[in-house]
DRENPA-3360 file (N, C-alpha, C; in nm, 2 decimals, always signed):
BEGIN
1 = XXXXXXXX = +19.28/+9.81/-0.77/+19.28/+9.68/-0.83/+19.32/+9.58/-0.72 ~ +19.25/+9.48/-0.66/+19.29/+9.39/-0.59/+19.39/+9.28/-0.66 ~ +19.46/+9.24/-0.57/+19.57/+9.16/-0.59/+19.56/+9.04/-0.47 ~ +19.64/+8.93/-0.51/+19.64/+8.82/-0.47/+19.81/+8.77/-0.46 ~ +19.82/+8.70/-0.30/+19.96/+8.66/-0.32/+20.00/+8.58/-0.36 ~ +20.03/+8.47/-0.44/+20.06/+8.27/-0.47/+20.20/+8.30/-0.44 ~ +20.22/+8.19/-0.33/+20.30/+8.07/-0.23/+20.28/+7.95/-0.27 ~ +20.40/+7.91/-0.37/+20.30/+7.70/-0.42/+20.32/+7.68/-0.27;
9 = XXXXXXXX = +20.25/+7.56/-0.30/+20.22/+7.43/-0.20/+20.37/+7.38/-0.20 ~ +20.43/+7.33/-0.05/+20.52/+7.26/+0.01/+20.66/+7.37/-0.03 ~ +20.68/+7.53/-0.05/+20.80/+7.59/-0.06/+20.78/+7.64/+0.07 ~ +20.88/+7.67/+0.07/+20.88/+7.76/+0.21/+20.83/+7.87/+0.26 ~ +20.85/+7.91/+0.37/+20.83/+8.09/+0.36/+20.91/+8.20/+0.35 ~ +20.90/+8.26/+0.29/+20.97/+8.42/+0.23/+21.05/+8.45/+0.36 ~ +21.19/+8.46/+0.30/+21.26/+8.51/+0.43/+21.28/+8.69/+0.47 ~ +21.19/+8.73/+0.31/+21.22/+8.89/+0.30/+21.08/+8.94/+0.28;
17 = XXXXXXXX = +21.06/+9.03/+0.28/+20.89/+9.07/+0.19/+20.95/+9.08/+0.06 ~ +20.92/+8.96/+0.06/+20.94/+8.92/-0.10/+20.80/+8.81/-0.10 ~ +20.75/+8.74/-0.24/+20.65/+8.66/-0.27/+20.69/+8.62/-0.44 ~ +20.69/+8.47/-0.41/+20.72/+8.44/-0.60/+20.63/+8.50/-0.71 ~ +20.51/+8.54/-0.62/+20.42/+8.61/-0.75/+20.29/+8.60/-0.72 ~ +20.22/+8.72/-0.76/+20.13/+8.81/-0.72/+20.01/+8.78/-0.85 ~ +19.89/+8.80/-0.80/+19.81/+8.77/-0.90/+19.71/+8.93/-0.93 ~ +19.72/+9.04/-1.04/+19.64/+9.11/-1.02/+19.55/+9.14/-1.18;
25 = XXXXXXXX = +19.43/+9.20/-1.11/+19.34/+9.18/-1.29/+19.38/+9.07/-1.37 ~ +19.39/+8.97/-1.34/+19.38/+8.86/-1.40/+19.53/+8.84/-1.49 ~ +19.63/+8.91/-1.41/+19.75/+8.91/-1.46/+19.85/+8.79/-1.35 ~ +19.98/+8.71/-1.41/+19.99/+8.68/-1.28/+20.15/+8.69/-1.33 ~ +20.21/+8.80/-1.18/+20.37/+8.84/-1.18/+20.47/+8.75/-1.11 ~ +20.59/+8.68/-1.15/+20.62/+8.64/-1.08/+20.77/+8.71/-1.05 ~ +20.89/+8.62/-0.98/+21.00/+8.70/-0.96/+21.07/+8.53/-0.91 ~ +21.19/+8.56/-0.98/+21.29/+8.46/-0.90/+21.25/+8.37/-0.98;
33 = XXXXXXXX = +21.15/+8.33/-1.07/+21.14/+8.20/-1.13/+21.20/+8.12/-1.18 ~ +21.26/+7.98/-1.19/+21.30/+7.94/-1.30/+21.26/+7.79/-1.32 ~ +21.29/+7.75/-1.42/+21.21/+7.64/-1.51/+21.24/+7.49/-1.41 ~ +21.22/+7.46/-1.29/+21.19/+7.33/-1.24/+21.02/+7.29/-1.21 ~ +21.08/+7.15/-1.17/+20.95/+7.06/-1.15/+20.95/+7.07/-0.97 ~ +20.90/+7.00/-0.94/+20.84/+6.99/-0.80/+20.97/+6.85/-0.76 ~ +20.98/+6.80/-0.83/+21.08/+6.72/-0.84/+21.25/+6.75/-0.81 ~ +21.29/+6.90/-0.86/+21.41/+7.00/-0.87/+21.45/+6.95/-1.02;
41 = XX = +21.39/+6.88/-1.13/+21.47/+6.91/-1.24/+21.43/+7.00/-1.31 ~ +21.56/+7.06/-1.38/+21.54/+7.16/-1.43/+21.52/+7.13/-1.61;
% end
């Protein structure tokens, strides 16, 4: 099954091999998430 990596737009880069979330079979995993805007409110 191919997979896909998603990095949003303007975060940084992974300081670990780590990635916020992976896209595979039309699933998409994340890690570390939590409920802000682009903005920082939560």
């Amino acid at each position: 099954m191919p997979k896909s990596v998603i990095i949003p737009a303007g975060s940084s880069a992974p300081l670990a091999p780590f990635v916020p979330g992976t896209l595979a079979d039309g699933v998409v995993y994340v890690s570390g998430t939590l409920a802000f805007d682009q903005h920082n409110n939560g």
